[in-house]
N, C-alpha and C positions, 0 to 999 in steps of 0.2 A: 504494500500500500504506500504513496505516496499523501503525506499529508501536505494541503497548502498551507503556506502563510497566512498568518490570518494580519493582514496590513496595519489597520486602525489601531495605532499607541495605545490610544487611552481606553479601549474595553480590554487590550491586553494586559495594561496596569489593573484594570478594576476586573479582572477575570483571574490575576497572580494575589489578590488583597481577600479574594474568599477562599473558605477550606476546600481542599479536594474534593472531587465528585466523589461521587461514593453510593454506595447502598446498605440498606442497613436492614437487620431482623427484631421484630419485637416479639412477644405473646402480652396480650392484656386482656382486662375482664375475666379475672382468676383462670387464666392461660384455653380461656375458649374464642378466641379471636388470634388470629396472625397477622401481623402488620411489616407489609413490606413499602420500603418508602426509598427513594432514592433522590441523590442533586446531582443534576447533571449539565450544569450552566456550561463547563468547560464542551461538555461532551456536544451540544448542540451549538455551539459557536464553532467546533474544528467541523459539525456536520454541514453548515450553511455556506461554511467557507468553500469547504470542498465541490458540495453540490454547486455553488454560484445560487441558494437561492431566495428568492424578494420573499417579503414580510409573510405575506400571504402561504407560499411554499413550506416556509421554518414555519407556521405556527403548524400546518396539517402533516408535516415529517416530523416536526421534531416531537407532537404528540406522539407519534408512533415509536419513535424512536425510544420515549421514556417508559412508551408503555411495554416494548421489548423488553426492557433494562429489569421492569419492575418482575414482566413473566418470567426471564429468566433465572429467578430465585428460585422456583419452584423447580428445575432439572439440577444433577449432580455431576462431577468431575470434566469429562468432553461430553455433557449430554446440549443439547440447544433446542431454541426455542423458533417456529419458523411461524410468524404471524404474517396472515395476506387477507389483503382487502380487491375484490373486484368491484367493481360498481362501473353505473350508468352516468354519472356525473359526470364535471369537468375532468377530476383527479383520474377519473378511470378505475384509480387503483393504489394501491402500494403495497411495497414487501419488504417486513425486516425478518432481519436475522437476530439472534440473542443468544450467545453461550453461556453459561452456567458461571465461568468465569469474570464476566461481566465484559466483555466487547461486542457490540452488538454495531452493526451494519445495514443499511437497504435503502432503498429508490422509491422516488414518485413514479409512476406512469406519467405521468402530465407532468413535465416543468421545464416552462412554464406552466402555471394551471389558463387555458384561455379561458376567459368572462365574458359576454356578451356585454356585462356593465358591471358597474363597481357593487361590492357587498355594499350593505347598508348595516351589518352589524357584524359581530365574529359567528353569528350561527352558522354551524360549516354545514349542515345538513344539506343546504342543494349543492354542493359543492362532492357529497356523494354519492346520492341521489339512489334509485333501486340495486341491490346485491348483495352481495355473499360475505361475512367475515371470518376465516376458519385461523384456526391455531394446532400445528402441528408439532410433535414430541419426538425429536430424531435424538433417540437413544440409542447411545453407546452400545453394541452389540444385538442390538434389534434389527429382524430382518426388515423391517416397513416402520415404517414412524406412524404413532397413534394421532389422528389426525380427528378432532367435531370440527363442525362449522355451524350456522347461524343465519338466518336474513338478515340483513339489516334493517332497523327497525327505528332510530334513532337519528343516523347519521351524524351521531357524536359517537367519538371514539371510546369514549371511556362509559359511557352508557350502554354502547352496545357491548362491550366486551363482559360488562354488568350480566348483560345477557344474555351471552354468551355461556357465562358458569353457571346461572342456574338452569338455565336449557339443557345443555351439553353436560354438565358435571353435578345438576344439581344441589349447587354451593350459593346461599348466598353471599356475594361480593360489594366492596365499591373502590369507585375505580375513580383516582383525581390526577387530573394533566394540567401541569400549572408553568406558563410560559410568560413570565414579563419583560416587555420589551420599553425602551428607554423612549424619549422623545426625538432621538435619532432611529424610530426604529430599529435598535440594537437587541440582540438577546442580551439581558439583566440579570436575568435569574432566572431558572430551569429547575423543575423536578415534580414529581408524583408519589400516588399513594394507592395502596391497592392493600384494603384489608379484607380478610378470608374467615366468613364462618366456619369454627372448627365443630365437630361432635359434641352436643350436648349444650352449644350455646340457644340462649333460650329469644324466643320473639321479642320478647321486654328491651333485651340488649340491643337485638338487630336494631328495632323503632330509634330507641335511642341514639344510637350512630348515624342512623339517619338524618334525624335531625341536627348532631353535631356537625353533620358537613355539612350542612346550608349555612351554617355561622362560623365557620374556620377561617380564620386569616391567608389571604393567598399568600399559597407557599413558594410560589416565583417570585413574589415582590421581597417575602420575610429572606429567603436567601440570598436576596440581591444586595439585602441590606449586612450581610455577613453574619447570618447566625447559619449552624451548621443544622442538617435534616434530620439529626438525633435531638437535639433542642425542641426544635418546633414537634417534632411527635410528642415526646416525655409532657412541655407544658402544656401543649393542644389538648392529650386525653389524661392530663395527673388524675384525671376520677376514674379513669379505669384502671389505674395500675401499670404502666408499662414497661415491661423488664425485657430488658436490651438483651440479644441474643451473640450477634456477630455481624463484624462490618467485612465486605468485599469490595475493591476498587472498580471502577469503572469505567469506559472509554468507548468513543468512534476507533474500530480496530477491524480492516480487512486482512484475510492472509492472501489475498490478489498478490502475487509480483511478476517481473517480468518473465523470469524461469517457469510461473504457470503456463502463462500466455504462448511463449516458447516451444513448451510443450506438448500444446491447444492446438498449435499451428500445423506443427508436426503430423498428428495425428489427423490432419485434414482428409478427404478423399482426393485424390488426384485431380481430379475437375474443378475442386473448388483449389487447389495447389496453382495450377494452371492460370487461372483467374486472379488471383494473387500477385504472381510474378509478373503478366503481362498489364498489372497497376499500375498506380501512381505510386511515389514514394519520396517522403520516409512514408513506412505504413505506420499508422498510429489504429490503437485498438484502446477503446476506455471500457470500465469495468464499472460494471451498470450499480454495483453496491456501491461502490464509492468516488468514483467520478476519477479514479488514477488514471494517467494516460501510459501508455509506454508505444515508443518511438521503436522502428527495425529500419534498417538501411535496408538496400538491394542487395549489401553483400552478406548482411543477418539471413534476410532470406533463404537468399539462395543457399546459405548454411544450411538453415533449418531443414527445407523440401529436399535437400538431399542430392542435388544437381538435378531435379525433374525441370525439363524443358517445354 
């Protein structure tokens, strides 16, 4: 993976003055609740940079991106997490990636998103308009990855993915994407929250939770102002108890490199070998997860195909 620069000083000064991205484990409500919450300001600043992309794009990737971050809690060691959205909408779509270890990666369908006219508010729902949202479980030693999906129903990400687990898993969830952006349009503060009824927790709790998030302070502005996403959980729910489990680091991370690509090339069929050679060049090939480019000369080429003429 090639990461870009991200040019602008002063959000990289004020992106070096908050604590690492991170993810973090809770259990609360006498350990029948699981609370996974992550900040990821750094990680959706190196995401925008890369992809090139305008406000509108970061606010509907970088949700996805947090919200990969947050599912990949739930997989263990190289297990990952493959969340895809198809839709009728502008976006068409999107797909991230999310390992277990916390690097997580993917693409808009659309980006730019084209509008016929400007939104009038951040409701992204026409913006996804009729479709599918599934989440798949590619485990380590499994022969097929365990894959539900869902209509969309919402066209908010974190609602539908709501609805996702009690559909598909019959769990209920909730799911918060919290993305502040400066009056430069800047990402400011990044991160989400994805808490999980465990066995045995009771209606009375769920309701209640409910209603704490209509009245939680957004957690992209509170991170922006440098309190870390272990703070804002502990004093958000001090009435339900929350005992801190384990933190894992977290980042925009492809393992794309040019020796994949290389290798990709290689394995072409002769036709399409052929087709290749008699291009243009340098050949540039970008890597639809993360926007790297890598460059082959004529004489990489013809390395590669082996002298097919």
């Amino acid at each position: 993976m090639i990461k870009k620069i991200i040019q602008d000083d002063g959000l990289l000064e004020h992106i070096a003055s908050l604590p690492e991205d991170g993810r973090e484990i809770f259990l609360m409500a006498d350990e029948k609740v699981r609370v996974y919450a992550a900040a990821a300001t750094g990680m959706i600043n190196q995401m925008k940079t890369n992809h090139a992309t305008g406000p509108l794009e970061t606010l509907v990737l970088g949700q996805g991106y947090i919200a990969g971050a947050l599912l990949s809690a739930t997989v263990k060691g190289n297990d990952r997490i493959l969340l895809q959205v198809e839709c009728g909408g502008p976006i068409k779509g999107l797909n991230i990636e999310a390992w277990a270890c916390g690097a997580v990666r993917g693409y808009l369908v659309n980006n730019p998103i084209p509008l016929e006219k400007p939104l009038q508010s951040l409701d992204t729902s026409p913006l996804y308009g009729p479709g599918f949202l599934s989440i798949s479980k590619i485990l380590e030693g499994a022969k097929t990855p365990f894959t539900g999906q869902v209509m969309l129903e919402y066209g908010n990400l974190a609602n539908d993915l709501a609805l996702y687990y009690k559909t598909s898993e019959q769990t209920p969830t909730l799911f918060y994407l919290s993305i502040q952006f400066d009056d430069k349009a800047r990402v400011w503060g990044a991160g989400g929250l994805f808490l999980q009824a465990l066995p045995g927790c009771s209606d009375d709790v769920l309701e209640s939770l409910q209603k704490k998030a209509g009245g939680m302070r957004q957690l992209g502005k509170v991170l922006s102002e440098g309190a870390t996403v272990r703070e804002y959980v502990e004093k958000e729910f001090a009435d339900y108890g929350p005992k801190h489990l384990e933190r894992a680091p977290l980042g925009f991370s492809c393992p794309c490199s040019k020796d994949g690509f290389r290798s990709y090339l290689a394995s072409l069929p002769d036709k399409e070998k052929e087709s290749i050679i008699n291009g243009k060049f340098p050949l540039e090939i970008e890597c639809f997860n993360c926007a790297s480019t890598y460059s082959f000369t004529k004489e990489e080429i013809d390395g590669i195909m082996g002298g097919l003429k």
